[in-house]
N, C-alpha and C positions, 0 to 999 in steps of 0.2 A: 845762352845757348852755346853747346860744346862748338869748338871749330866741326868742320865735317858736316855735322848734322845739321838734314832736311826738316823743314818741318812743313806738316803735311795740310794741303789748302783745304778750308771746308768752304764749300758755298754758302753764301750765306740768302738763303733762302725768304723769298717775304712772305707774308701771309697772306691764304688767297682769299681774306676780306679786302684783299688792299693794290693796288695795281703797285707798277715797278717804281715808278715814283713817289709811292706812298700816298696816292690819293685814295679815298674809299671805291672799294668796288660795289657798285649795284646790282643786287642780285632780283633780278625779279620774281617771284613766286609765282609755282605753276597755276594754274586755272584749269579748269575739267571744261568741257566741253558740254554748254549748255542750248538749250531751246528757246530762241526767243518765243516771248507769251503772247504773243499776235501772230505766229508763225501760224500756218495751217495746216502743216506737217510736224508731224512729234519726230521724225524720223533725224538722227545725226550722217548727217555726211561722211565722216569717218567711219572706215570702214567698210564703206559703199561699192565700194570698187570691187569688180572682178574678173575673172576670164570667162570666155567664150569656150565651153563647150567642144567645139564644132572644130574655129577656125584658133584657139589658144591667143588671142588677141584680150588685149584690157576692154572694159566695157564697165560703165558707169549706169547705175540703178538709181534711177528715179519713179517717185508714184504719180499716177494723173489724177486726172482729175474725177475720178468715176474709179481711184484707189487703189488700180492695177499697176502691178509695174511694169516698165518697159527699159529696159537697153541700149543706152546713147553711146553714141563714139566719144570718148576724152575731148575730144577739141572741135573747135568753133572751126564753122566754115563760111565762107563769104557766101552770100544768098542770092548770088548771081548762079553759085556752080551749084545750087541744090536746086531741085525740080519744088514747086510751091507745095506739093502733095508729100515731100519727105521734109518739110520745113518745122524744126523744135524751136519752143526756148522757155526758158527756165524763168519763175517767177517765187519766191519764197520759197523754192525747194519742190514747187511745184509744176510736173512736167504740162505744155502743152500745146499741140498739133497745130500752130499753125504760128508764122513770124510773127514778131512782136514791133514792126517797121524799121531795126536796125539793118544796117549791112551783114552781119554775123546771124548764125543760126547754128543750131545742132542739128545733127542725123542719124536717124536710129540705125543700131549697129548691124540690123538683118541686112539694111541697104547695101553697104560695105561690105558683111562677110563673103569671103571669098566658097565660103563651103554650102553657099545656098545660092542659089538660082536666080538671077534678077528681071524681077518681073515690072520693072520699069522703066525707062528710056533715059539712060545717066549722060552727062556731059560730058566731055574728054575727060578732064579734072576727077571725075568722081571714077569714072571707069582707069584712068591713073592709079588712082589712089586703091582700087579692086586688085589693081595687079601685081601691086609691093605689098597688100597683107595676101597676098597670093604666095607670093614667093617667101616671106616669112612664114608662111605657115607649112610650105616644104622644108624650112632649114628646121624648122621645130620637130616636124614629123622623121627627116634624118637622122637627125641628134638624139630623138629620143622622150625630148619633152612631152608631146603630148600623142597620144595614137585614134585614131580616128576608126571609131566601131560603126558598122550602121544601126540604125536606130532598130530597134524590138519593140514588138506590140506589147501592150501592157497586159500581162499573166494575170490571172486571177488566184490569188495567194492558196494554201492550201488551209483546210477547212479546220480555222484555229479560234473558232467561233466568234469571230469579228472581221468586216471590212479593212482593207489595209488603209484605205482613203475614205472617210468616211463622207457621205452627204449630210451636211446640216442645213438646217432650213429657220431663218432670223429674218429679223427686220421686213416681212414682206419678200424673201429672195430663197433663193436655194445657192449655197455654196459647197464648194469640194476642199476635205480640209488637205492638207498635203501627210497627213499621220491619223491612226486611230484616233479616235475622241480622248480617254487618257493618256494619250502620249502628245498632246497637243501642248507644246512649251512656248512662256511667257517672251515677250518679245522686244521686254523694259531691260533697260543698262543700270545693273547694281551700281553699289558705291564703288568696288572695285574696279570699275567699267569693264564690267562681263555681262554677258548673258543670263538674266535671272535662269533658275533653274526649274522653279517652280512650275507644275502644271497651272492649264487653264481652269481645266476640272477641279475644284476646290473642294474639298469634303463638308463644310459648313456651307453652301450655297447650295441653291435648289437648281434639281439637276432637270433633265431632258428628258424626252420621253422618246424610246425608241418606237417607231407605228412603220405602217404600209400605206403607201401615198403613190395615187399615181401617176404614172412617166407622163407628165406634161411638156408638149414640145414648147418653145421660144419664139418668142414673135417671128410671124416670117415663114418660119418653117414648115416642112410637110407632116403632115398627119404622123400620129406615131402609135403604134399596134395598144391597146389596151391590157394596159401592165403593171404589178403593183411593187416596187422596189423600197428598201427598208432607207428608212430619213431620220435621223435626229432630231426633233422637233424642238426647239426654245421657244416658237412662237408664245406660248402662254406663259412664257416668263417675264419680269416687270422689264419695260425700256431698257432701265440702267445695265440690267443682267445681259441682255442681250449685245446694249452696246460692247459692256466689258467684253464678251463674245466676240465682236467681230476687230475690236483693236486689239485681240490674241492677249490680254494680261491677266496676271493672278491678281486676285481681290487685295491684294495690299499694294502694288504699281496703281493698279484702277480708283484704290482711292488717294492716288499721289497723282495729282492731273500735270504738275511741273517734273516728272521723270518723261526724259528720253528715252525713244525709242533705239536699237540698235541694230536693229533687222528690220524686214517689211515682215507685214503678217502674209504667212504661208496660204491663205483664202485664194481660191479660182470661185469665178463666175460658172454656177454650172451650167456645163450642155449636156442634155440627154443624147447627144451625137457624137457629139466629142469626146466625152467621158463615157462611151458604152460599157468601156471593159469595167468601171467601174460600180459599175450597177449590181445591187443584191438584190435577189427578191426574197432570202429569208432573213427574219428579224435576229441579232446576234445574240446568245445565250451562253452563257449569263447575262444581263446587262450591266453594265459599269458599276451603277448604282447599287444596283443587288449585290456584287461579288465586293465592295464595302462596306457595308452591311453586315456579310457572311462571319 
């Protein structure tokens, strides 16, 4: 090397199979996120999570036991500060009302939110806890993040010859779907881990029969005017078709029993009370069936 001349340092770099002292690096391989087969819920945790609506606070989605879901706070609270009547916990993924004899519990999140109304007798602790997602949910509404609309009566769409919510009627029940009968999407997690896309409505599968059935009130309830509102009927489809039906999948998830789910099925329990706006009492034309057909 001439006098003068630098010469210039390279790093010398290891291999990232190999740590700095040249021992092998282990690299684990990913794994996908599966459903245990004894599990009682298809449904992935991942994912699960979301905000409130109302108060822009986290809330955690679980299904009960009766397949509804319901809205937990993120974290455990000792079961001395929850009242026995707001008392959760969690068994295989499945939500259910009443302590399970630990000190820890969950709380459903209507309890907490600060943007509804508490219609029960909370502890210091719990009415605490009311008054910092209180105040969070002013710095959020400040700032920007989320803006607080009051609630509107549900419209009845304009006359585009279909319910916007349809009533389906399976298993011995009536349900309210949360979309038209073909726009009712599958609720199975692809290989991708997405959202199949697939409708419910299969064009190879025997379909429904749109009729007029009358407004039956709910146990309990008061009499209700004699009335004849437009239902989806599956009842006279086999078991299997119907179940596929109420686990929201397309007939290739449905006949894959080990795919997770990655959503909950969008199904309400219907009330003819509660769901008034929703009610047709003309049958939609064309029906589903017919205009594939066409």
């Amino acid at each position: 090397m001439a006098p003068g001349t630098v010469r210039a340092m390279c790093p010398n770099t290891a291999s990232t199979s190999r740590h700095r002292d040249g021992s092998p690096r282990t690299v684990h391989p990913r794994r996908p996120l599966r459903v245990a087969a004894a599990s009682p819920s298809r449904l992935l945790r991942a994912g699960q999570s979301s905000r409130c609506r109302q108060c822009g606070h986290r809330i955690d989605l679980y299904q009960r036991t009766d397949q509804r879901p319901i809205a937990l706070h993120p974290a455990e609270l000792a079961t001395t500060d929850v009242p026995a009547s707001c008392r959760w916990h969690l068994s295989s993924g499945i939500a259910h009302p009443h302590g399970d004899g630990s000190s820890w519990c969950r709380i459903p999140h209507a309890v907490l939110c600060p943007s509804r109304t508490a219609t029960t007798r909370m502890s210091p602790h719990i009415e605490a806890m009311r008054r910092q997602l209180a105040v969070r949910t002013r710095r959020l509404i400040d700032t920007g993040a989320i803006t607080q609309t009051p609630p509107t009566p549900c419209e009845t769409p304009a006359d585009n010859g279909r319910p916007d919510r349809a009533v389906v009627q399976l298993l011995l029940g009536r349900y309210l779907a949360e979309s038209p009968i073909d726009r009712i999407r599958c609720v199975a997690q692809t290989r991708q881990r997405r959202r199949c896309p697939h409708p419910v409505l299969a064009p190879h599968t025997p379909d429904g029969v749109w009729t007029l059935l009358p407004v039956g009130p709910q146990h309990g309830q008061l009499a209700l005017p004699d009335a004849l509102m437009a239902v989806y009927d599956l009842s006279r489809l086999p078991y299997t078709e119907q179940l596929r039906w109420r686990t929201q999948r397309c007939p290739a998830h449905a006949a894959t029993p080990g795919a997770a789910d990655l959503t909950l099925a969008g199904w309400q329990i219907f009330d003819p009370l509660l769901h008034a706006a929703h009610l047709d009492t003309r049958l939609p034309y064309p029906p589903p069936s017919r205009r594939r057909e066409a």
